[in-house]
BAZAMAR-49533 format. One record per residue (C-alpha): residue number from 1; residue in three letters; x, y, z. Coordinates in pm, whole numbers. Example, Ala and Ser with C-alpha at 12.3 -4.5 7.8 and 13.67 -1.06 7.14 Angstrom:
% residues 2
<n = 1, res = ALA, u = 1230, v = -450, w = 780>
<n = 2, res = SER, u = 1367, v = -106, w = 714>
***
This chain:
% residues 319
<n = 1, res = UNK, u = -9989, v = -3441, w = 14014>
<n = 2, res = UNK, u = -10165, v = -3769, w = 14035>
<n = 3, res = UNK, u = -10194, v = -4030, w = 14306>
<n = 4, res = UNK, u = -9927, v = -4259, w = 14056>
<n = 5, res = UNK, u = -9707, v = -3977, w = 14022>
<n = 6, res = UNK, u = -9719, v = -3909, w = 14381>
<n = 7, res = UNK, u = -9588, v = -4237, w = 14482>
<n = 8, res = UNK, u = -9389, v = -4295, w = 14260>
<n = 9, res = UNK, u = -9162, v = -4005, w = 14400>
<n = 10, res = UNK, u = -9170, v = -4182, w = 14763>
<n = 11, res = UNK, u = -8928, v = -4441, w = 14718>
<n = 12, res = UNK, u = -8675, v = -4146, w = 14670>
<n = 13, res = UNK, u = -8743, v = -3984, w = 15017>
<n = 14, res = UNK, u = -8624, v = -4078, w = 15444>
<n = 15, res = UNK, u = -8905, v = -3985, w = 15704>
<n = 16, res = UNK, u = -8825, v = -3973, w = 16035>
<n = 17, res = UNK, u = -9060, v = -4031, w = 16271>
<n = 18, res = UNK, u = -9043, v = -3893, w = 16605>
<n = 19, res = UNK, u = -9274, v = -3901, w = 16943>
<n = 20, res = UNK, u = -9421, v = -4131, w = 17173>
<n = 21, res = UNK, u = -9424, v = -4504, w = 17032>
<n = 22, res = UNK, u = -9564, v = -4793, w = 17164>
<n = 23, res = UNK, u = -9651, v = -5152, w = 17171>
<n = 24, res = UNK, u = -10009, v = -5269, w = 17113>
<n = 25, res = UNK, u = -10048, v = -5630, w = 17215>
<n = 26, res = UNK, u = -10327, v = -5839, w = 17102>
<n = 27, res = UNK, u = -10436, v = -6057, w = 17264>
<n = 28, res = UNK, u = -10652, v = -6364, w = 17150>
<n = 29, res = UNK, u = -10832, v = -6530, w = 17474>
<n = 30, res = UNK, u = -11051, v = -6854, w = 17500>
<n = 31, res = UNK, u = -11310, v = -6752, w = 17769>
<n = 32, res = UNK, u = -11353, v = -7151, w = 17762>
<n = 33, res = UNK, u = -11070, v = -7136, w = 17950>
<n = 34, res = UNK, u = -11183, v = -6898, w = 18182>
<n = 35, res = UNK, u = -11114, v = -7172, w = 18540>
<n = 36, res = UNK, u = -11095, v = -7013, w = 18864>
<n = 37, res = UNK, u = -10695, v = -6932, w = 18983>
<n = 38, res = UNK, u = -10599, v = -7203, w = 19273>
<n = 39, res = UNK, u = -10439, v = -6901, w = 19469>
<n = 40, res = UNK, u = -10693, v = -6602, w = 19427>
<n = 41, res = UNK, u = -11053, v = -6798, w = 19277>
<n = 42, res = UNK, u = -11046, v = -6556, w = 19025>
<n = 43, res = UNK, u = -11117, v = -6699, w = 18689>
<n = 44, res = UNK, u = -10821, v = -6608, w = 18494>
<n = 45, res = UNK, u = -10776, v = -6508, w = 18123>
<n = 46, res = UNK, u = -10679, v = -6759, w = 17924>
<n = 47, res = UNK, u = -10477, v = -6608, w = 17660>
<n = 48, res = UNK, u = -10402, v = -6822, w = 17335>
<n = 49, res = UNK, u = -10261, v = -6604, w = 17068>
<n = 50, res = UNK, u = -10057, v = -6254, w = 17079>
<n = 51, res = UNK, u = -9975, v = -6022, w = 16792>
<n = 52, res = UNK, u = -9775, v = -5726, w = 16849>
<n = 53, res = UNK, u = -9776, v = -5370, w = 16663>
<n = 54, res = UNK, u = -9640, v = -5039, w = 16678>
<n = 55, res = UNK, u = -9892, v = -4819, w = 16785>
<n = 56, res = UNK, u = -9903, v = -4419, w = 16809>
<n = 57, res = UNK, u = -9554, v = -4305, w = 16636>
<n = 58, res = UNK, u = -9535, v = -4693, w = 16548>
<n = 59, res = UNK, u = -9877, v = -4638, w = 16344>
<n = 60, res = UNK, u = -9749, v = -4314, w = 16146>
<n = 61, res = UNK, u = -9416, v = -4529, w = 16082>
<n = 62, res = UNK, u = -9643, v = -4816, w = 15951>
<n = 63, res = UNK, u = -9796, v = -4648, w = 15747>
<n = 64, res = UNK, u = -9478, v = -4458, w = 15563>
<n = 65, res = UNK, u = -9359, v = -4815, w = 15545>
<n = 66, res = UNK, u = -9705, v = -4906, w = 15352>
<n = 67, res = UNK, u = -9678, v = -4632, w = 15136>
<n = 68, res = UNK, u = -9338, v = -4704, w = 14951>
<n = 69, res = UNK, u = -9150, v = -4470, w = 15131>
<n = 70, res = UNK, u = -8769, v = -4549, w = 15053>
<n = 71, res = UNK, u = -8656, v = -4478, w = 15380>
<n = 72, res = UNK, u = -8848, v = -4460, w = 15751>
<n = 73, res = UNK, u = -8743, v = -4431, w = 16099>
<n = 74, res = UNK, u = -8832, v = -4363, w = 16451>
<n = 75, res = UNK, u = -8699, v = -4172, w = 16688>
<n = 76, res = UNK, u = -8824, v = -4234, w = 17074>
<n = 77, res = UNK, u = -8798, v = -4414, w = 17435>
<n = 78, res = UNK, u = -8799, v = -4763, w = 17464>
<n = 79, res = UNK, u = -8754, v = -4947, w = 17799>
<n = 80, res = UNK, u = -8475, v = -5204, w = 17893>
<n = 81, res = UNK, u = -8782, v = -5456, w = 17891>
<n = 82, res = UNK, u = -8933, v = -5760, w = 17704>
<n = 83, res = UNK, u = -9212, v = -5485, w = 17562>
<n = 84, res = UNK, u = -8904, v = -5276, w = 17438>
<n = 85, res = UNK, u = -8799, v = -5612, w = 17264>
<n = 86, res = UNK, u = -9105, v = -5707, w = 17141>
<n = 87, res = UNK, u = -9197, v = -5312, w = 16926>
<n = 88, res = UNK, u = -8845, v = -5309, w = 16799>
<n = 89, res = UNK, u = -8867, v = -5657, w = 16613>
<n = 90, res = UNK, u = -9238, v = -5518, w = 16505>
<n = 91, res = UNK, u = -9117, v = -5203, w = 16348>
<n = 92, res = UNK, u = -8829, v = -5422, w = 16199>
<n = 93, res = UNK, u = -9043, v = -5683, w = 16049>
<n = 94, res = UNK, u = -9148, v = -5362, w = 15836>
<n = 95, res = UNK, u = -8850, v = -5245, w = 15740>
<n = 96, res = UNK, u = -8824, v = -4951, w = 15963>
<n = 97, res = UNK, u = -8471, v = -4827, w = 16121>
<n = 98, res = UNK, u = -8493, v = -4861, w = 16487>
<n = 99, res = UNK, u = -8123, v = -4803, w = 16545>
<n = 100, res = UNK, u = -8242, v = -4437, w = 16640>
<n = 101, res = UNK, u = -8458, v = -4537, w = 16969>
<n = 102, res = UNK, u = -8334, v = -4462, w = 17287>
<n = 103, res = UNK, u = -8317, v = -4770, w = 17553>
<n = 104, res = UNK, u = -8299, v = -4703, w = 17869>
<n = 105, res = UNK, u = -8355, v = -4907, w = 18206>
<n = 106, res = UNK, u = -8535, v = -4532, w = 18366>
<n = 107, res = UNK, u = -8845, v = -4568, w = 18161>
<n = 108, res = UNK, u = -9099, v = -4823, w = 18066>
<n = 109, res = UNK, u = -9187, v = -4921, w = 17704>
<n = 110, res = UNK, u = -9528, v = -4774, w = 17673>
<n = 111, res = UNK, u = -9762, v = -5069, w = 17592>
<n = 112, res = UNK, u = -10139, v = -5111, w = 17560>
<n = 113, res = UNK, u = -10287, v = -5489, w = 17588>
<n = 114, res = UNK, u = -10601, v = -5513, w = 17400>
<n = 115, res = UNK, u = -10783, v = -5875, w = 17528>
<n = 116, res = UNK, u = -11060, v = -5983, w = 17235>
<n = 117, res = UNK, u = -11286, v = -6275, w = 17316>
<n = 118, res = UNK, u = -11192, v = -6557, w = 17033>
<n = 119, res = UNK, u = -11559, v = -6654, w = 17047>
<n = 120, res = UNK, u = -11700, v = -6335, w = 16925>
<n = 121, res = UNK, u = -11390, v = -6116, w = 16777>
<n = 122, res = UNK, u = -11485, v = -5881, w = 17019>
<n = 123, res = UNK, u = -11246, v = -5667, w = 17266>
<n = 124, res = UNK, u = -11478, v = -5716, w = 17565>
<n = 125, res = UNK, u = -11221, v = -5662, w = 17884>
<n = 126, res = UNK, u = -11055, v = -5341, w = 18005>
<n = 127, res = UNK, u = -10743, v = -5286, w = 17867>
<n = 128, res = UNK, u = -10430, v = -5337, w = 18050>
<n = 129, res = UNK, u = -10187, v = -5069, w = 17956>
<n = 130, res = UNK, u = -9808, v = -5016, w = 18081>
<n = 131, res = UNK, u = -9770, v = -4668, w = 18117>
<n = 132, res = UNK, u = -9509, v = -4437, w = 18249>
<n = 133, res = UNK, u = -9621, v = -4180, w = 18543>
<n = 134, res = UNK, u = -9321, v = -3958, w = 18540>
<n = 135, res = UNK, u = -9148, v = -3726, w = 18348>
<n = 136, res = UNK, u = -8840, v = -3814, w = 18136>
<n = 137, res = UNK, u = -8559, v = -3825, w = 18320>
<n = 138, res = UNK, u = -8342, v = -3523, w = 18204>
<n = 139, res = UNK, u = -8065, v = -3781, w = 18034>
<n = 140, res = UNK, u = -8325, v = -3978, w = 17798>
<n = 141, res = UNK, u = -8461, v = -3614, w = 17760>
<n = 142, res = UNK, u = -8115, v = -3460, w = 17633>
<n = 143, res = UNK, u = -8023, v = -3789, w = 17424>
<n = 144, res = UNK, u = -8353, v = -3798, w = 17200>
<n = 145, res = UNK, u = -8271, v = -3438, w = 17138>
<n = 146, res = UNK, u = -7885, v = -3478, w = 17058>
<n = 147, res = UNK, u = -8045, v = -3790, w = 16848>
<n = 148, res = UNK, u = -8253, v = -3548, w = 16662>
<n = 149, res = UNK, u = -7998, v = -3322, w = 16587>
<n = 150, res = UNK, u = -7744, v = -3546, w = 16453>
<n = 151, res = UNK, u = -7950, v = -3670, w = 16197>
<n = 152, res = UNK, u = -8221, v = -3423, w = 16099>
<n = 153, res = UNK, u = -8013, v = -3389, w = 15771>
<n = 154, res = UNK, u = -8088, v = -3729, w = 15662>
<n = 155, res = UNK, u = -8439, v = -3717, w = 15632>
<n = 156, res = UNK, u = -8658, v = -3475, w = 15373>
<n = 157, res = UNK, u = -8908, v = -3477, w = 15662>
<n = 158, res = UNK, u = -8963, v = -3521, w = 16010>
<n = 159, res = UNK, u = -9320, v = -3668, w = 16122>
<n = 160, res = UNK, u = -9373, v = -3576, w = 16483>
<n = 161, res = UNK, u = -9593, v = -3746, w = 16697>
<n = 162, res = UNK, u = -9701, v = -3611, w = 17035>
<n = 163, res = UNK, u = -9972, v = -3794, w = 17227>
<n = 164, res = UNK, u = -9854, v = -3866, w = 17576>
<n = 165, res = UNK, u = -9873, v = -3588, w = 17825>
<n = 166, res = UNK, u = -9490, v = -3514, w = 17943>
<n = 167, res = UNK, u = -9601, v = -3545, w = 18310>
<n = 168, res = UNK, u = -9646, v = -3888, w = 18246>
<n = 169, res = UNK, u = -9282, v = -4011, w = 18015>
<n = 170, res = UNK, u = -9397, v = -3811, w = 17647>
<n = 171, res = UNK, u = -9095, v = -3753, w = 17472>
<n = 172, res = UNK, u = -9182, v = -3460, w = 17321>
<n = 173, res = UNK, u = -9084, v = -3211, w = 17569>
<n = 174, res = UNK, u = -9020, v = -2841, w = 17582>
<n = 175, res = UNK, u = -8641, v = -2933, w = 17494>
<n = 176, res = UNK, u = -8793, v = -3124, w = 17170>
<n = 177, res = UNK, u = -9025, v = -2877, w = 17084>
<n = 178, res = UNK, u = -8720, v = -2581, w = 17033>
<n = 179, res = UNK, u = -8538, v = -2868, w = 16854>
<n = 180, res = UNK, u = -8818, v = -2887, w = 16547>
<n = 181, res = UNK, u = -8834, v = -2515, w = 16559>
<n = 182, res = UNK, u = -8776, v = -2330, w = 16223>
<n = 183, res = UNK, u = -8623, v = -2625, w = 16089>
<n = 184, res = UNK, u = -8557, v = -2556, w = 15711>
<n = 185, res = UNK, u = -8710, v = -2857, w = 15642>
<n = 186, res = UNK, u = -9068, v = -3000, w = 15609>
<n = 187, res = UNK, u = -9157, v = -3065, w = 16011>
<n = 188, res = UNK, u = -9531, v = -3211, w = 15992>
<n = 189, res = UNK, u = -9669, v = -3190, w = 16412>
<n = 190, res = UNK, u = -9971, v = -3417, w = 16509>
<n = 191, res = UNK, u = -10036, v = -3322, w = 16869>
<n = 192, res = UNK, u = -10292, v = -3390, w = 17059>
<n = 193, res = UNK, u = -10312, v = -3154, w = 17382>
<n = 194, res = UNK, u = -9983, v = -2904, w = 17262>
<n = 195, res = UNK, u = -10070, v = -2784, w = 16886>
<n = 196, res = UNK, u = -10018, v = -2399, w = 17019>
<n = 197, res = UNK, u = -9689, v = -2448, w = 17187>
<n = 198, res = UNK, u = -9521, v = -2559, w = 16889>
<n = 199, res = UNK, u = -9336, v = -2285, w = 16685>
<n = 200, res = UNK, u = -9269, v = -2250, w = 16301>
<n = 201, res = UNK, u = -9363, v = -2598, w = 16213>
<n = 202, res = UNK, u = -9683, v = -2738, w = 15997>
<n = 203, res = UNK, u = -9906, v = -2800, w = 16273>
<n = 204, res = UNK, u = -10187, v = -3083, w = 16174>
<n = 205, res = UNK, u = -10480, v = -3182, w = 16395>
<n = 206, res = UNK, u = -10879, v = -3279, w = 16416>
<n = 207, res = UNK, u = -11122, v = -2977, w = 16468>
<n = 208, res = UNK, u = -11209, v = -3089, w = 16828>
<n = 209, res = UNK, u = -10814, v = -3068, w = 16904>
<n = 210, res = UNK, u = -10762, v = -2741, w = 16699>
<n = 211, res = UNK, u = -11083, v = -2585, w = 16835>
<n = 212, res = UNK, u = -10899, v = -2633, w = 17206>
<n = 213, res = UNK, u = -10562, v = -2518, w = 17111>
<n = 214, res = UNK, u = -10709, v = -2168, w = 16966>
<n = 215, res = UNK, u = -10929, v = -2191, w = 17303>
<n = 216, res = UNK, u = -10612, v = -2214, w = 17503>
<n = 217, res = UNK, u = -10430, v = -1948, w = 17278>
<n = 218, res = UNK, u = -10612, v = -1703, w = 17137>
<n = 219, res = UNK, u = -10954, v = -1753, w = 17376>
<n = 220, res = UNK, u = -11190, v = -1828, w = 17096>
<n = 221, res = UNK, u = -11203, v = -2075, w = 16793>
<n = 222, res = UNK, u = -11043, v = -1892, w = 16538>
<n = 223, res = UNK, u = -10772, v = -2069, w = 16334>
<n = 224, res = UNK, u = -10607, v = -1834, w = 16154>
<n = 225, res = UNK, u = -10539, v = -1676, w = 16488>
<n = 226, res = UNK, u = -10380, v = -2005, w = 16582>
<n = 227, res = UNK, u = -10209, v = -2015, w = 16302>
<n = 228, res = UNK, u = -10053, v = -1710, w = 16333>
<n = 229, res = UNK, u = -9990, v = -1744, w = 16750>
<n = 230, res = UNK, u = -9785, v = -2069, w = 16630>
<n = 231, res = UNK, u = -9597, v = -1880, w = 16371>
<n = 232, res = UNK, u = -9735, v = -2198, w = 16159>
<n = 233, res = UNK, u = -9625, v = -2229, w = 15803>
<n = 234, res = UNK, u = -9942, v = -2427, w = 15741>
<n = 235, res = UNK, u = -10255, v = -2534, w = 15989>
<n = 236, res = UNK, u = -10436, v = -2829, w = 15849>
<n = 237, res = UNK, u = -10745, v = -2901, w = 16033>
<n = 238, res = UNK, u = -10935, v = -3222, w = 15972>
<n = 239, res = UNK, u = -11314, v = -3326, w = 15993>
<n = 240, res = UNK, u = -11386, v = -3673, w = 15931>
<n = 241, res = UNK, u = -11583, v = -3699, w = 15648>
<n = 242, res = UNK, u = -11635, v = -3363, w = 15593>
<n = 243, res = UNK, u = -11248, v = -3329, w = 15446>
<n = 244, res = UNK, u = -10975, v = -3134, w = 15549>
<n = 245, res = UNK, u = -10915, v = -2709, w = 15585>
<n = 246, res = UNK, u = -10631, v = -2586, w = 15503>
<n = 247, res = UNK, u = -10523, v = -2248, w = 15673>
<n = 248, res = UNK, u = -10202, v = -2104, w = 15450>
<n = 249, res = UNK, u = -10065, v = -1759, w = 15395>
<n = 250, res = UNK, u = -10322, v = -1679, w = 15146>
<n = 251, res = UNK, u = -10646, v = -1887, w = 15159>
<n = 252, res = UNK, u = -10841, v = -2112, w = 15373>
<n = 253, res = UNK, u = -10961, v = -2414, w = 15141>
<n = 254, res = UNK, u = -11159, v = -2726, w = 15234>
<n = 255, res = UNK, u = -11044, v = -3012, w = 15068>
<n = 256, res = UNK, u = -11302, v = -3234, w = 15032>
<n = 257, res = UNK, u = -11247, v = -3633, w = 15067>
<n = 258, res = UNK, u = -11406, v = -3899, w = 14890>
<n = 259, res = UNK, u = -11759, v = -4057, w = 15094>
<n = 260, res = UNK, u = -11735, v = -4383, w = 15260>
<n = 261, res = UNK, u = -12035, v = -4579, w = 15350>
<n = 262, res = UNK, u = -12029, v = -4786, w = 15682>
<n = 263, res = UNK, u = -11669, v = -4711, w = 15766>
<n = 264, res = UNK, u = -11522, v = -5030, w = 15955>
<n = 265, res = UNK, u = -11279, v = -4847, w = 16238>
<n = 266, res = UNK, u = -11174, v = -4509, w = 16241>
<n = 267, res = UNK, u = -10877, v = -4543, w = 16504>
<n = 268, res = UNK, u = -10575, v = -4421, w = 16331>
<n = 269, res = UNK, u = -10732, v = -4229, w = 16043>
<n = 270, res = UNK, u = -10565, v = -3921, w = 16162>
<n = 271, res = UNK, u = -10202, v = -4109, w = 16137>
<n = 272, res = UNK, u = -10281, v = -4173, w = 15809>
<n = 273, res = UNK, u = -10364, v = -3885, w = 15694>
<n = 274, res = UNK, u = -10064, v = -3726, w = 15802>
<n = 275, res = UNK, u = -9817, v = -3997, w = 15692>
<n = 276, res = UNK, u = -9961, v = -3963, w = 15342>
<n = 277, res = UNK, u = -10017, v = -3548, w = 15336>
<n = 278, res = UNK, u = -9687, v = -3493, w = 15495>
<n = 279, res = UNK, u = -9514, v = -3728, w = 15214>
<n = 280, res = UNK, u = -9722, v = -3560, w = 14956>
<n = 281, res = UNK, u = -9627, v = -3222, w = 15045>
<n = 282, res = UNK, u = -9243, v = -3296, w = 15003>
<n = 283, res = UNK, u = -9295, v = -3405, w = 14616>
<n = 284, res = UNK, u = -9599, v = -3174, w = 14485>
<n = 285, res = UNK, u = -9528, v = -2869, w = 14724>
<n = 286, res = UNK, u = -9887, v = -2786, w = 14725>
<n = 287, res = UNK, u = -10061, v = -2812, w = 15091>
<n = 288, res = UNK, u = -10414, v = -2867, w = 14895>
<n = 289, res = UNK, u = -10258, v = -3163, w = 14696>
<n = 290, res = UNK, u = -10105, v = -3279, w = 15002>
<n = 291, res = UNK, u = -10466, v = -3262, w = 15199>
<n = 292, res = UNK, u = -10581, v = -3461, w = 14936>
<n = 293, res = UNK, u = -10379, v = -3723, w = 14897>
<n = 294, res = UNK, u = -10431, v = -3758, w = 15277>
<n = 295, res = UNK, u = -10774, v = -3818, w = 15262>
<n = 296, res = UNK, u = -10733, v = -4048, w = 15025>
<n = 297, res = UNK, u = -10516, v = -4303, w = 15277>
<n = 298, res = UNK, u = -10703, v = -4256, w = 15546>
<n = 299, res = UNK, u = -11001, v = -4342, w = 15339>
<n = 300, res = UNK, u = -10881, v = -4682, w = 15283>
<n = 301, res = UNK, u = -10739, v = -4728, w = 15646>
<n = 302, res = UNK, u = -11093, v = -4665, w = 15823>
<n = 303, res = UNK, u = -11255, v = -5012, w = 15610>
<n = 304, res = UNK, u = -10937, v = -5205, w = 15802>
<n = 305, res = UNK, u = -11029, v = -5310, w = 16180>
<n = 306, res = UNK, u = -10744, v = -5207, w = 16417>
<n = 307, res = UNK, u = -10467, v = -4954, w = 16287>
<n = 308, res = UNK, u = -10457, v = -5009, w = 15919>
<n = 309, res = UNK, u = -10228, v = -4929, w = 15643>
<n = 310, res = UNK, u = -10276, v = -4833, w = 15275>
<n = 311, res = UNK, u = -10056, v = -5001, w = 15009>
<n = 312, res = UNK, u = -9991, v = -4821, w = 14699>
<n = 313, res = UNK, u = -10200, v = -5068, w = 14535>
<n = 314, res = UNK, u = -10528, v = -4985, w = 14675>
<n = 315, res = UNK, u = -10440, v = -4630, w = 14654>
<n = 316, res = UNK, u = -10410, v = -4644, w = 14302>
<n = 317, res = UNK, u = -10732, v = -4860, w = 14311>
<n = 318, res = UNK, u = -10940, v = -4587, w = 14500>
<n = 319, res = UNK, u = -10817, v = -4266, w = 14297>
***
């Protein structure tokens, strides 16, 4: 099936995002303004303009959004705070449910402020991130699972993105992880430390993660081994420029993605990817297809500074 074909099918299908989501702030500052603070002599940060994202989950739900897909949602923790306040009316302004996160005044909206100089477009400070350094409490814990499995029926398939470490407020937890088990349903996992403790789901992830995970499993790089230790319907393992393998039940194939020259910012590529492979596998069926059509968005995403989407526009333009 063709790119046109492909999304043409999307408006048709619900996604359901779920993992850790977050709020990236940026923030615009005039080092003009840079004056020393009456109480400290610090020079502070003068901060003129703020735009606020969804980052991590938020990103993968972006880009569904970008892609035509008829229905999206996202399914995390949110804090009782202004941060909280400020990602829900960002994934709204996109059309994306939020009806499905989980507020609660025991955790902190995760939230990463990026400070770029106005003069020079460039992010030249540290970042000041608001970050969560405890587990989930065992109540936020049980609702995002109850959450899940109220409404894993409405969706064709669940996106599941796990990227902060559950020591420190990630959402997806042991609990979560037997909730996505052998769900008869496409379950697409993007995890960045936990790949081999997932079971019977379609495990995605970089070489330099998968490489680690069949460390940690199996004691040697061998992906087929992970794979099969995961009980994995599919392993998808991308490379950057180099295109995607796909590990299946009866081949390993490298699908091969188109070259870009000089790419502009490769944060995000990987959400990308999976929001567009994970849709494509629900309408063609075919993992290779799917791979494809995944390399395909993210090569459009990586010419966009920050965490870009692809409309279906330029992916018809690039095909």
């Amino acid at each position: 099936m063709n790119a046109a074909g492909i999304l043409a099918a999307f408006g048709k299908l619900g996604a359901l995002v779920v993992g850790d989501v977050c709020a990236d702030r940026w923030c615009r500052y005039d080092p003009s303004l840079a004056e020393p603070s009456r109480e400290t002599g610090i020079p502070r940060v003068g901060v003129v303009a703020t735009e606020v994202t969804a980052g991590a989950a938020g990103t993968v739900a972006n880009n569904l959004a970008a892609l035509g897909v008829g229905r999206v949602a996202v399914l995390g923790a949110l804090g009782e705070d202004g941060f909280g306040w400020e990602l829900d009316r960002a994934l709204r302004s996109r059309n994306i449910r939020t009806d499905l996160l989980v507020r609660s005044p025991l955790v902190s909206t995760f939230t990463y402020t990026k400070l770029i100089n106005a003069a020079t477009d460039v992010e030249d400070l540290p970042r000041v991130d608001f970050v969560r350094a405890q587990p989930l409490p065992e109540s936020v814990d049980a609702e995002l699972t109850a959450t899940l499995q109220r409404v894993v029926d409405d969706f064709d398939v669940i996106l599941v993105s796990d990227q902060a470490e559950t020591s420190a407020g990630g959402v997806v937890t042991p609990r979560m992880r037997d909730a996505l088990a052998n769900l008869p349903k496409i379950v697409w996992v993007d995890s960045r430390v936990r790949m081999e403790h997932f079971r019977g789901v379609i495990l995605k992830g970089n070489r330099e993660e998968a490489e680690a995970a069949a460390m940690r499993a199996c004691g040697r790089k061998d992906f087929p081994a992970l794979r099969a230790h995961t009980r994995a319907g599919l392993l998808i393992v991308t490379g950057g420029a180099e295109g995607a393998l796909v590990i299946d039940d009866s081949r390993e194939t490298l699908v091969r993605t188109q070259p870009v020259e000089n790419p502009v910012d490769i944060c995000g590529a990987g959400d990308s990817f999976s929001a567009g492979a994970a849709m494509a596998l629900a309408v063609t069926g075919s993992p290779q297809e799917a791979a494809r059509f995944g390399n395909l968005v993210a090569s459009i995403t990586i010419m966009k500074k920050g965490t870009g989407t692809a409309s279906p526009e330029e992916v018809l333009a690039r095909a």
